[in-house]
Each structure stands twice: as C-alpha cells, then as structure tokens.
C-alpha positions in Angstrom: -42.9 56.0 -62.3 -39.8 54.2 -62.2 -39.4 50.2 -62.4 -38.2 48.6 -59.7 -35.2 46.1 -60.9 -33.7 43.2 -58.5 -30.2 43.2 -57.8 -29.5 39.7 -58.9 -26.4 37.8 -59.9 -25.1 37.3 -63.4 -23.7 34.2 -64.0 -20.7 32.9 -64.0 -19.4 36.3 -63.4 -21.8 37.1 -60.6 -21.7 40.7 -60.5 -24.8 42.5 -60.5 -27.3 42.4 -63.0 -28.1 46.4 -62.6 -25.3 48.0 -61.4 -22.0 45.8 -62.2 -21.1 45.5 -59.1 -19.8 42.3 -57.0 -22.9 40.3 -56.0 -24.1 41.0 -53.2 -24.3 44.3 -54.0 -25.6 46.9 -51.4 -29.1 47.1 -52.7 -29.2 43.5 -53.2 -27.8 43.6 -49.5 -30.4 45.4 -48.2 -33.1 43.5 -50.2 -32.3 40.1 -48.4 -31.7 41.8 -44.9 -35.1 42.9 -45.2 -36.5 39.7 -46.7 -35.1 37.3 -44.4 -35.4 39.8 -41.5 -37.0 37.4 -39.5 -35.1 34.5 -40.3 -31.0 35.3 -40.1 -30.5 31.4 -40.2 -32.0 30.9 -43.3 -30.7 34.1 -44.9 -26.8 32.5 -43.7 -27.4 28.8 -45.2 -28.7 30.5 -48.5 -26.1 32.6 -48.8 -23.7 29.7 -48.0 -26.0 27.7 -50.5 -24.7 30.9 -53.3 -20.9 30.8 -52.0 -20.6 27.1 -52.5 -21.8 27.7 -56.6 -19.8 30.9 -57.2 -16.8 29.3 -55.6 -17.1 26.7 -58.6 -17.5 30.2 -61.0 -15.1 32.4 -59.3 -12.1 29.6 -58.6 -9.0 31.8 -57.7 -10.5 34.9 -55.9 -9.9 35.8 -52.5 -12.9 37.0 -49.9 -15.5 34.8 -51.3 -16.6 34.3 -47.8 -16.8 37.7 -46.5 -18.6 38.7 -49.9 -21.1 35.7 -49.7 -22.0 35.5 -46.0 -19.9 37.4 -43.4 -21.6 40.8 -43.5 -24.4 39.1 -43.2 -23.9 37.8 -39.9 -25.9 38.9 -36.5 -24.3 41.7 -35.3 
C-alpha cells in the first residue's frame, strides 16, 4: 500500500516538499479545503498567517497573494 505524504512547504523556497511545485500546490490545496471545510475564516487568516512569512522568503515575486490566499476564497 502506498504512503500517504503531505504537500507541505520547503523553506525558504516554499515549493512543495513532494512534487516541486509552488506551495500551495493542488493537493496541498485540496488537503486544506477539506480540513478547514468548515471554517473558510480560519483557513483565510492562516493562509494570510503563511503569505506574510513567505513574503519575507520570496521578496521580489509577483502573485504572492493570489498564490497564498485568493483561490481560497468563498466562491
């Protein structure tokens, strides 16, 4: 059986752990929309929370904000 393995953020780079890609990836995406499912607020400030220490990391790059919390906004 295969092991499950998070989609978390390498740091200071903060792409993704298993599959390279700019975190939050899609699985790691999905993974908080379903773990905050019944709490969008909270899922919003901690993402904000994650935006405020890349920005710090990630100096220079454009569409922190729409990486870090826009798509996770109530649609």
């Amino acid at each position: 059986m295969p092991r499950y393995h998070p989609h978390v953020a390498a740091r200071p780079s903060w792409r993704c752990r298993v599959c390279g890609a700019g975190w939050p990836c899609s699985p790691a995406r999905l993974a908080l929309l379903a773990e905050y499912r019944e709490n969008r607020t909270g899922l919003l400030i901690y993402l904000a929370t994650l935006l405020h220490e890349a920005a710090g990391d990630l100096a220079g790059q454009d569409r922190l904000t729409e990486r870090f919390v826009t798509w996770a906004r109530a649609r």
